[in-house]
N, C-alpha and C positions, 0 to 999 in steps of 0.2 A: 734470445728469449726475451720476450716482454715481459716486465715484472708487475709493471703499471698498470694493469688491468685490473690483479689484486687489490689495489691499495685504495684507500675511501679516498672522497675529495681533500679533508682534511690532511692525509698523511701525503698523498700529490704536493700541498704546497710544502710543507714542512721540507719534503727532500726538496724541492723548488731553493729554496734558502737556506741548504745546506751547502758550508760547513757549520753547524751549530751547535753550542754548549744546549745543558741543558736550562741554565740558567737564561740565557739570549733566546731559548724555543719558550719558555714562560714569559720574560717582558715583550716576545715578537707577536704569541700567540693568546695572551692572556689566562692559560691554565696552570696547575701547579706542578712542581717537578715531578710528583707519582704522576701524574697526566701525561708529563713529558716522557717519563721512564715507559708507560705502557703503550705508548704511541712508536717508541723505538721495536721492544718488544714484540709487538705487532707483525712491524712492517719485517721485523728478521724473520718471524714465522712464516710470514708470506713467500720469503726467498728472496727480500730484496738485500740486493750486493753491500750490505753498511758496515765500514770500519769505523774506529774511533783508534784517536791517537791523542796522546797529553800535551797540551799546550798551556801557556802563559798569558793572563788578563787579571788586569791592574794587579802583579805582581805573585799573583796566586796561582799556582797548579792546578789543570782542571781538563775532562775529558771531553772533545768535540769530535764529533760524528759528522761521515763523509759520505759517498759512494764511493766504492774504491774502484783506482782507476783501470784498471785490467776490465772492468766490466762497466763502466760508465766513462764512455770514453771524455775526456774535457779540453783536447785541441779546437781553439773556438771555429777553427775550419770544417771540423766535421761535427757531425749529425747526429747526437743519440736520442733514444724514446724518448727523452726529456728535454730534446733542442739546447742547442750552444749557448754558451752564453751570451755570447754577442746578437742572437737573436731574441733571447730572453731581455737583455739590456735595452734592445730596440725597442719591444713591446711594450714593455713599462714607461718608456720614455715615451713613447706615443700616447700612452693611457695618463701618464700625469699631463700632460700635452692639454688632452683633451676636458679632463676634469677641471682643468685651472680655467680654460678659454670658458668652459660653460661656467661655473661659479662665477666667474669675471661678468658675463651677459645677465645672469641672473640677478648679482649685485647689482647691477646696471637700474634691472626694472625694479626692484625690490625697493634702493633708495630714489625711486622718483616717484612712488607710491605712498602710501599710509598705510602703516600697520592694518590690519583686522583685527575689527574690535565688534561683538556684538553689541547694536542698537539697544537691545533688549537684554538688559539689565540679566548675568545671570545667577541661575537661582534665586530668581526672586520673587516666586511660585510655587506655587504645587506643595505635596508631602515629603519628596524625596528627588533627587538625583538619580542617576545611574552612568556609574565607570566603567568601559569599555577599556581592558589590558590590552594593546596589539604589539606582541613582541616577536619574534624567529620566526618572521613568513616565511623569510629564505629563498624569497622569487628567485629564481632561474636556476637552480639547484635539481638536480633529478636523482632518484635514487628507485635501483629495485631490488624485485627481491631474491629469496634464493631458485626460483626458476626463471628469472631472469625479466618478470612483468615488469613495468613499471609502477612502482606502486607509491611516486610523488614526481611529479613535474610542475611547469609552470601552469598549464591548463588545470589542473588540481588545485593550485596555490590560490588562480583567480575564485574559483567556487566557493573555495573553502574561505578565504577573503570576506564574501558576499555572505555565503551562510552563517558566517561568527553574528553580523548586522542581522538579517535574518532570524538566528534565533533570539537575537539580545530581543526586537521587536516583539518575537512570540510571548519572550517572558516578562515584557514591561504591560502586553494585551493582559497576561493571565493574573498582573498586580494590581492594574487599572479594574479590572471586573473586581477584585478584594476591594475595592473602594480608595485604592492607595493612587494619588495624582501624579505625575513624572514633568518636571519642569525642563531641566536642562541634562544635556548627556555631556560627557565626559571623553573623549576618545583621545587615549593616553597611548601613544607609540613611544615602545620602550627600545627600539633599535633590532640591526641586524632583521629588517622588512628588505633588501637584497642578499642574496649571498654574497657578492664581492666579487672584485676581478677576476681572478683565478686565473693569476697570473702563473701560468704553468700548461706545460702541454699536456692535450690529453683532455682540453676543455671540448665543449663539440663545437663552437663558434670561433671566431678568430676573438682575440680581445677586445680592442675597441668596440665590435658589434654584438658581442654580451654585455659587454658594459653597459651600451646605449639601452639593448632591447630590457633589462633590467631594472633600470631606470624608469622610461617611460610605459612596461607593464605597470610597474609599481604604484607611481604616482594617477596612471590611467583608473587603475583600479579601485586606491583608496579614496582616492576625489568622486570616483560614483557615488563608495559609503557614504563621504562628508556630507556629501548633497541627500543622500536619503535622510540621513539621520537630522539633518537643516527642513528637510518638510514633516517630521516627524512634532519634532523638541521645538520649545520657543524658542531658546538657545542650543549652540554647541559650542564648546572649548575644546579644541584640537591642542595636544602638548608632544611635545618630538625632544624624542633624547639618542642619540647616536648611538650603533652599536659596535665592533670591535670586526664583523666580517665585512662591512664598507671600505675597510680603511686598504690605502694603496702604501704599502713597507715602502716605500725607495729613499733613498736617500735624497735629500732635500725636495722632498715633496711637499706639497702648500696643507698647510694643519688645513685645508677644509676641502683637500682632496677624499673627501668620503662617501661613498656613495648613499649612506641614508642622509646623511646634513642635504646633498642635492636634491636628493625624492623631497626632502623638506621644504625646503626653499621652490621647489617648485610647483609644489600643493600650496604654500602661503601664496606665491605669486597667481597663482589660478582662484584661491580664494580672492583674494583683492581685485581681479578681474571680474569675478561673479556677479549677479545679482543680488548674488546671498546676503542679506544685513545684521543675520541673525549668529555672525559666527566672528568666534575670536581666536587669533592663532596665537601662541608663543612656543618660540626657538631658542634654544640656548647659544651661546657664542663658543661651540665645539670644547665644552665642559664632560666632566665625567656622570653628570647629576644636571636634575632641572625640579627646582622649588615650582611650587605652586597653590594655588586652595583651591577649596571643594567647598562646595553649600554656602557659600559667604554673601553677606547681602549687601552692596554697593552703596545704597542709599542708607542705611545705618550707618556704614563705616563713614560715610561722607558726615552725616551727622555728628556722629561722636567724634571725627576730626575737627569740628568748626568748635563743638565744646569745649573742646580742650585748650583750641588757638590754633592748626596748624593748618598752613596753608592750602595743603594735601591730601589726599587718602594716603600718598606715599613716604609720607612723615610722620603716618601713625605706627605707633608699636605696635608689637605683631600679637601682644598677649589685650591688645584693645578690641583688634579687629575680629571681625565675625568669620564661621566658618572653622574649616579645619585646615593647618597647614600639610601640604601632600611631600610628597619626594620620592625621584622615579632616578635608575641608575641601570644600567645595563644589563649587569653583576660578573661582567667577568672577573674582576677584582674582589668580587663579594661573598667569595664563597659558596658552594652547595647550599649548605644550610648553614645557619648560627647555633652550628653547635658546638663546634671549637672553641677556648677557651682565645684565641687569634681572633677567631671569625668574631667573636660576642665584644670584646673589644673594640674592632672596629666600628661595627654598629653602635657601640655606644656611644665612640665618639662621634657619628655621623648623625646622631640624635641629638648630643649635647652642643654641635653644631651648627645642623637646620634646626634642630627643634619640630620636627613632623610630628604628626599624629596618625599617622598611617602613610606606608611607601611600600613602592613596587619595584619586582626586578624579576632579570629573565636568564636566557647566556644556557643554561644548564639544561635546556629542554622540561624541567618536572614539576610538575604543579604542584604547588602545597603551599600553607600558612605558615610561617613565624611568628615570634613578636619577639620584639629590643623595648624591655622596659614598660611591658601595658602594648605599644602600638602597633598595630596587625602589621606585618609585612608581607605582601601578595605576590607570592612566585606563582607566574603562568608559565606551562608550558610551550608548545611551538605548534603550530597548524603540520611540520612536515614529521614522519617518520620516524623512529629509530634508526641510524645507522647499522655498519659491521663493526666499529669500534666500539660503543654504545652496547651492541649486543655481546658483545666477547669481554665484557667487565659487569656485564648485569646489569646496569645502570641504566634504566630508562623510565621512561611514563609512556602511556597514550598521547596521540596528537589531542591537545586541548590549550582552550586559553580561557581567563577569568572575566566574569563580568559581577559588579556585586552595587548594591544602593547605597545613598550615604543621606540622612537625613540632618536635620537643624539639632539633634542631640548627640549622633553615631554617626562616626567616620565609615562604621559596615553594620547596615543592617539585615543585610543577607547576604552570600552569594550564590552564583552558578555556576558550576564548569560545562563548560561548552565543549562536548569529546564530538573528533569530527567523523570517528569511525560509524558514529551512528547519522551521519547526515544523508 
C-alpha cells in the first residue's frame, strides 16, 4: 500500500529524515514543536506506518519517530515508496555536488565584477518610494485540490510573479493621477522564492533537474520584473534575504548550498551584465536578516559626513543619516505573530539590535501587520495556496503579498495587499 500519496510535500520530507526527535524536526525544519506534534498527528491519520521509541541526546530521555520496519522496509538493497537509503545518500551527494560547482562558477564572475550600484542617486526624487514584499513563491511546488485540479504549479507561480509587478504598476498609475510622484522602487525578496530540493521520493523530477529547472525559472522570471520595474523607476534597489525551503540538510554541505542565495547571486550577476545603470543590488553573506534603508538621501548623508569630518558615508552614524533604517528576516525563527510574550522579546531585542523602523517577514504564509515598539512589521503572505496541513489546523490566508510607500517622513504611508485570487 502506498501511504505517500496522502502526505503534503512538507510531511514527504520530514519522514525523508526520519529517525527524528521532535526537537531535531524544529532546528531541521524551522517550526515549533506544536508544529512538529501536528505534522506527526497528521501523517498517523493518514495511515502512515510511524513508531517512536525512547532514546538518549546529550544525556536526556526523549521520543524519536521512525517508520516502522515491518512496513518501510530499510535493507539499503531494496526498494521502498520512499527509495533506500543509499539511493537517497547518492542524490543528495550529487545535489550538494552540484550546488557547490555552481556557487563556485558564480563567485568566479561575481568577484571579477563590481557590485551594482545605481548611477542615480536613490530616492533622491519624487514624494514617495514604493516596497515591493516578495516572499514564498515556492517555484516548483504543485499543489491541488480536493478534486484533484491543480490549483498551483510553476506556470501559475510565473504569472502570479508578473502580476504582483503588474498590479504594484496599476497602483503607483492610480497615486501618480493623486498628484503623488514615485522616484525609486524597493523589491525586497524576503526568501523561500524556490521550494527546495525535495530531496525525497515522490518528487515528479529526478533531483538535480528540479533543482536546476527551479532555479533558472526563478531567476528567469524575476530578472524580467527587475528590468520592468528598471524602465518604470529612476532607480531600483533589489534586497535578497535567504529562506529556510533552499536550504540542502546534509551533512557537510557548503553554508551557501541554498537554493535562493543562488537565484540571488545570479540575478546580481545578470544585473552587472545588464545595461541597467539604474539599479543596485545587496546580498547578505548567508545571515538570518539583511539591514537596509528606505527613502535616504545620498548626497545629504554625504554632506553631513564631510561636516562632521568623516571620511565616508560609511562612518557616519546611523541616527545622522537620512531615511529609515529597514530589516527583512525570513521568520521561520520569528514566530506567527508577536504576540507571545517569547515572540515580543525577541523582536525587541531585534529592534534594540538593528534599530529598524519598519521590517519585513514571511515563512507563515499570512498577511498581516505588527509593530515591536512603534515600528510596523509587514507579514506578507505567499503567491501559492493553502496546503492539507494548513487546512487541517485552520490556519491559513489567501494567496497575497504586500506592496506599501514610504515617504521622507513615514516608513508606511499606505499599503495594498495584492490577493492573487482575483488576478
Amino acid at each position: 500500500m502506498s501511504f505517500k500519496q496522502n502526505l503534503t510535500p512538507k510531511e514527504l520530507e520530514i519522514v525523508e529524515d526520519f529517525p527524528l526527535t521532535y526537537n531535531e524536526m524544529t532546528e531541521a525544519f524551522g517550526f515549533g514543536k506544536s508544529t512538529a506534534r501536528d505534522h506527526i498527528s497528521s501523517m498517523e491519520r493518514k495511515g502512515m506506518p510511524i513508531g517512536s521509541r525512547t532514546v538518549k541526546r546529550n544525556g536526556t530521555r526523549v521520543k524519536e519517530f521512525y517508520v516502522r520496519e515491518n512496513e518501510h522496509p530499510t535493507n539499503q538493497n531494496e526498494t521502498s515508496e520512499y527509495g533506500s537509503t543509499a539511493k537517497k545518500a547518492a542524490k543528495t551527494k550529487r545535489l550538494n555536488n552540484l550546488a557547490e560547482s555552481l556557487s563556485k562558477r558564480l563567485d568566479k564572475t561575481l568577484n571579477a565584477t563590481a557590485p551594482a550600484v545605481s548611477i542615480e542617486p536613490l530616492s533622491s526624487g519624487g514624494d514617495e518610494d514604493v516596497v515591493i514584499h516578495v516572499t514564498d513563491d515556492h517555484i516548483g511546488d504543485k499543489l491541488k485540490d480536493e478534486f484533484g485540479n491543480e490549483k498551483f504549479n510553476t506556470k501559475i507561480a510565473i504569472a502570479r510573479i508578473r502580476y504582483r509587478v503588474t498590479r504594484t504598476l496599476e497602483i503607483i498609475e492610480r497615486q501618480e493621477a493623486a498628484g503623488i510622484n514615485f522616484h525609486t522602487v524597493h523589491y525586497v525578496m524576503g526568501g523561500d522564492i524556490i521550494t527546495g530540493s525535495g530531496i525525497y521520493e515522490g518528487q515528479s523530477w529526478e533531483v538535480e533537474k528540479n533543482f536546476n529547472e527551479q532555479i533558472d525559472i526563478a531567476t528567469s522570471a524575476h530578472f524580467d520584473q527587475i528590468k520592468r520595474l528598471a524602465e518604470k523607476f529612476e532607480a531600483v534597489q533589489v534586497v535578497c534575504q535567504t529562506g529556510n525551503h533552499g536550504e540542502i540538510r546534509i551533512s557537510g554541505s557548503s553554508e551557501k548550498a541554498n537554493g535562493d542565495d543562488i537565484v540571488y547571486r545570479m540575478l546580481d550577476a545578470l544585473v552587472r551584465a545588464s545595461d541597467y545603470e539604474n539599479i543596485t543590488f545587496i546580498r547578505n553573506d548567508s545571515t538570518g536578516f539583511t539591514n537596509f534603508r528606505l527613502r535616504c538621501d545620498k548626497e545629504a548623508d554625504e554632506k553631513r559626513a564631510q561636516e562632521i569630518g568623516y571620511d565616508s558615508v560609511k562612518e557616519l552614524p546611523e541616527q545622522e543619516r537620512t531615511g529609515f533604517p529597514a530589516h527583512i528576516r525570513h521568520g521561520q525563527n520569528s514566530g506567527e505573530h508577536i504576540g507571545t510574550a517569547a515572540k515580543k522579546r525577541d523582536w525587541r531585542g531585534w529592534k534594540d539590535m538593528h534599530d529598524f523602523e519598519i521590517a519585513y517577514v514571511g515563512h507563515y504564509h499570512i498577511q498581516g501587520l505588527d509593530r515591536v515598539l512603534g515600528a510596523p512589521v509587514i507579514r506578507s503572505g505567499s503567491m501559492k495556496p493553502s496546503d492539507d496541513f494548513e487546512e487541517s489546523i485552520s490556519e491559513w490566508s489567501m494567496p497575497m503579498s504586500t506592496i506599501h510607500g514610504v515617504s521622507d517622513n513615514r516608513a508606511k504611508t499606505w499599503s495594498y495587499d495584492i490577493q492573487y485570487d482575483k488576478e
